[in-house]
N, CA and C of each residue as an Amber inpcrd file, in Angstrom:
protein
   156
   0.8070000  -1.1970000   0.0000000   0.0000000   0.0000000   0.0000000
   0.8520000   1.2640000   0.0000000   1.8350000   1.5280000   0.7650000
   3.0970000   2.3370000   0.7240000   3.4130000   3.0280000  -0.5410000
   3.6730000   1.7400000  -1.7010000   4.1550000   1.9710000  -3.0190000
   2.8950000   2.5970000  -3.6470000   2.0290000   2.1000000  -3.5210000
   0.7020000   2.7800000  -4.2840000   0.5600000   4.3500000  -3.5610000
   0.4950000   4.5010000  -2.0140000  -0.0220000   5.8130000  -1.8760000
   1.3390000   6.8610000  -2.5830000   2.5380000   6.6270000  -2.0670000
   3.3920000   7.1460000  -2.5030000   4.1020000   7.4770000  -4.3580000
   3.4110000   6.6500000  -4.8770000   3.1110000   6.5250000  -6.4470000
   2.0220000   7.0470000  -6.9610000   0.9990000   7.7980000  -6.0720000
  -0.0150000   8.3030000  -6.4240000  -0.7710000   7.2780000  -7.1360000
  -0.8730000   6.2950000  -6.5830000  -1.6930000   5.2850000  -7.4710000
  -2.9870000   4.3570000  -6.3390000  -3.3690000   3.4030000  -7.1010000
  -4.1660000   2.2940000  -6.3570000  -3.2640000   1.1200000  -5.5270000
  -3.9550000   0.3330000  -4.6820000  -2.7840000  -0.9300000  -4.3560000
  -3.3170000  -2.1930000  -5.6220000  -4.9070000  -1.7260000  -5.8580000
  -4.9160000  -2.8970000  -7.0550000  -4.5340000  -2.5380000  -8.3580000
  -4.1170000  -1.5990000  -8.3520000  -3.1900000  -1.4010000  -9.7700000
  -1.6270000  -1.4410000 -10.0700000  -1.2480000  -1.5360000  -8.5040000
  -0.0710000  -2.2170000  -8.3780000  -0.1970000  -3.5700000  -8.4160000
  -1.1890000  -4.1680000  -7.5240000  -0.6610000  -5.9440000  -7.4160000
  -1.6790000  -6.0730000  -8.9370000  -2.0850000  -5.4650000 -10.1630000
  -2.3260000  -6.0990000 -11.1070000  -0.7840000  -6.1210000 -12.0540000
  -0.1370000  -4.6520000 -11.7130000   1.2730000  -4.4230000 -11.9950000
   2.1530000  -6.1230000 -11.7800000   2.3150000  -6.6690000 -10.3920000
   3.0910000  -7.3580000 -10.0340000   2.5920000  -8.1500000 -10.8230000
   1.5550000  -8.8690000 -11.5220000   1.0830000  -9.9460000 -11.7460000
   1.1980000 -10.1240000 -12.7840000   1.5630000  -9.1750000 -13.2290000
   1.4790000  -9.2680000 -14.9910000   0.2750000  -8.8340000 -15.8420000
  -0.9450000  -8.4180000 -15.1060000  -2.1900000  -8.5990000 -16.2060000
  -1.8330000  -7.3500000 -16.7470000  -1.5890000  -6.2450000 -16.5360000
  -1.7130000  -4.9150000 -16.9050000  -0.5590000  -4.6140000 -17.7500000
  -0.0160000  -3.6100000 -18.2590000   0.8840000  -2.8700000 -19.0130000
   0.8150000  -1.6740000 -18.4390000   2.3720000  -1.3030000 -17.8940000
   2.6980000  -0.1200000 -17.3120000   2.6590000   1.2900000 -18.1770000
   1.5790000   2.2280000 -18.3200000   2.3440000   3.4860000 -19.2110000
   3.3360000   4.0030000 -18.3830000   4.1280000   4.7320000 -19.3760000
   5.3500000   5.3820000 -18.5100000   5.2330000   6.4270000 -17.8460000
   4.1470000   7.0810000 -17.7300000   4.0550000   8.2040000 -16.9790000
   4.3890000   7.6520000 -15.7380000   3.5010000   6.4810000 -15.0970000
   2.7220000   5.9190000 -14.2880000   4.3180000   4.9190000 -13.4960000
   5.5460000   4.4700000 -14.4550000   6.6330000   3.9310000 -14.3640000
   7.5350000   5.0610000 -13.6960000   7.5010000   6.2400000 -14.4180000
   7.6910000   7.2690000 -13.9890000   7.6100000   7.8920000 -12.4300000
   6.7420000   7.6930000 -11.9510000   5.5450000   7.5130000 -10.5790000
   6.3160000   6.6090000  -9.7500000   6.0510000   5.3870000 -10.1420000
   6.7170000   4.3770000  -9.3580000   8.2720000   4.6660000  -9.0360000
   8.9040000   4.5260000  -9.9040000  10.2870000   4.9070000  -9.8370000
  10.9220000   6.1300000  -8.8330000  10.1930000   7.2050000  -8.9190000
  10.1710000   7.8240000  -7.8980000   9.8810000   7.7480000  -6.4210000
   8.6860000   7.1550000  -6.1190000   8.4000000   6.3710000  -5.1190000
   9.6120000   5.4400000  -4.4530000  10.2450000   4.7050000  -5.9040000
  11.4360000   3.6350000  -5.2860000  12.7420000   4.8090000  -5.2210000
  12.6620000   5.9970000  -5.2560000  14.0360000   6.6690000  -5.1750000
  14.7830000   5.7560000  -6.3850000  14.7640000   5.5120000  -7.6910000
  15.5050000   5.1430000  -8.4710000  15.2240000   5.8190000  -9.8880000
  15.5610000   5.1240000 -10.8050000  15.5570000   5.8560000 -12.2750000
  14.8370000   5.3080000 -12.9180000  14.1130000   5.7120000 -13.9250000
  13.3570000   4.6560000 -15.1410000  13.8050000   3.7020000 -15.8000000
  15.6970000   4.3260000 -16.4110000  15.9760000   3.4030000 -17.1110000
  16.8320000   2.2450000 -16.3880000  16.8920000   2.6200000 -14.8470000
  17.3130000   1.4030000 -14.2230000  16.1800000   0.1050000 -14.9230000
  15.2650000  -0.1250000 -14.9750000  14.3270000  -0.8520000 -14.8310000
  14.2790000  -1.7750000 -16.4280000  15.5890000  -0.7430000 -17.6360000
  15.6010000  -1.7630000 -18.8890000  17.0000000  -1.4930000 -19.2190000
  18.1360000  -2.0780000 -18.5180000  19.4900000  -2.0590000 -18.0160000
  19.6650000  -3.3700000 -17.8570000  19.9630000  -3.8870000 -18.7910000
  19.8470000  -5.3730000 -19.1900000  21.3560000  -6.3380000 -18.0250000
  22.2820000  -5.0440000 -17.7500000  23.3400000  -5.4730000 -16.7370000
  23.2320000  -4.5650000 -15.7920000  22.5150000  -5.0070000 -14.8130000
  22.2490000  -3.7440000 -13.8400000  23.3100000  -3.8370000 -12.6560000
  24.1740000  -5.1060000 -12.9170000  25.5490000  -4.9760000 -11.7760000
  26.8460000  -4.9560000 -11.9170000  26.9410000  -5.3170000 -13.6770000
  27.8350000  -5.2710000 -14.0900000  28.9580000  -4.1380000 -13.7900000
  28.4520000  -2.9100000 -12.9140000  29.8690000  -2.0420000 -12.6710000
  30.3100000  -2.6420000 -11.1510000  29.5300000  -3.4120000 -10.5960000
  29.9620000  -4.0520000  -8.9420000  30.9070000  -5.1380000  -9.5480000
């Protein structure tokens, strides 16, 4: 619920998020990402540890 209030969103539009039924627009990725304190394009960074 955290991620949703803080994403300005629903919690069932997150756990439809987790589940796969839905498709994220990017505004809304955008949203989230912020919420997680991270970046958008962390999220299609195909080596995301490769500098560790």
């Amino acid at each position: 619920m955290l991620l949703a209030e803080t994403s300005d969103s629903t919690g069932s539009y997150i756990g439809k998020l987790e589940r796969g039924e839905i498709n994220v627009q990017i505004k809304n990725l955008e949203k989230i990402a912020a919420a997680l304190n991270t970046n958008v394009f962390a999220y299609f960074d195909p080596n995301p540890y490769e500098e560790l």
